[in-house]
N, C-alpha and C positions, 0 to 999 in steps of 0.2 A: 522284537516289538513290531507289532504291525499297524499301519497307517488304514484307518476305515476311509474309504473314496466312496463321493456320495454318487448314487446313484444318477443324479441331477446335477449337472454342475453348477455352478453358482454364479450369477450370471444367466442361466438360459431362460429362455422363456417358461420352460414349464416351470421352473425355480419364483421368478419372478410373478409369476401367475398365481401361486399359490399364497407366496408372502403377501401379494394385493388383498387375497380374498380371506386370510388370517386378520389381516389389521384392518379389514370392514367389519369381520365377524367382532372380534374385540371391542370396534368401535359400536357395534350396533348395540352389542351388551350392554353396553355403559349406559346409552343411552333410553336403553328400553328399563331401566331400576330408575331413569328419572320422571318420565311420564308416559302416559297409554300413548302410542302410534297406531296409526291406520299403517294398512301396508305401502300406500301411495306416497304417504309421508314420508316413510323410512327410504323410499326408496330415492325422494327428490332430497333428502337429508345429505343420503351415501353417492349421490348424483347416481344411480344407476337403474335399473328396470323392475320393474315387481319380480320379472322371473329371477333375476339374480338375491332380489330380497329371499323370492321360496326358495331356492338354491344354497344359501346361504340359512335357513329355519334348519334344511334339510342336513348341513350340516351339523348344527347344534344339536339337532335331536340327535344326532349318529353319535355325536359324545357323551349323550346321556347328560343332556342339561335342558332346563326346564323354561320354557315362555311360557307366559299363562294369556291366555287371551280374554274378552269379554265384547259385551256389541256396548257402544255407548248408546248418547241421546240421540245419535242422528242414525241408528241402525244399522252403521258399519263396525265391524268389526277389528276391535282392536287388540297391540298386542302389549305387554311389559312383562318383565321380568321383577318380581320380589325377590329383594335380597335376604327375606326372611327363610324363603321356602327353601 
């Protein structure tokens, strides 16, 4: 029987860096099927940067999972997720 040893110990920083930016991604989901976000929003929501909000798009889109955007009334551009789609 062999023991799989993870490439990233558990504990280190690249470990912990990633588990941070899974339970934003997670949390932004959840939040984006409750109402439209600007990016500015999402990103004063998750306390972090617009680039890590697109960072963070950029991962979802890599999983093949869908935001859907649209401009609202004030001409910015917003985002959410359907739970229908």
């Amino acid at each position: 029987m062999t023991t799989k040893v993870s490439r990233y110990p558990t504990g280190s920083r690249y470990s912990r860096t990633r588990n941070k930016q899974l339970v934003r991604v997670l949390t932004m989901l959840k939040a984006l099927e409750t109402k439209r976000w600007t990016l500015d929003e999402l990103a004063d929501e998750q306390r972090v940067t617009t680039r890590t909000v697109r960072r963070d798009f950029e991962a979802v889109y890599a999983a093949h999972l869908q935001i859907d955007e649209c401009k609202g009334d004030d001409g910015k551009r917003r985002f959410f997720r359907s739970i229908w789609s």
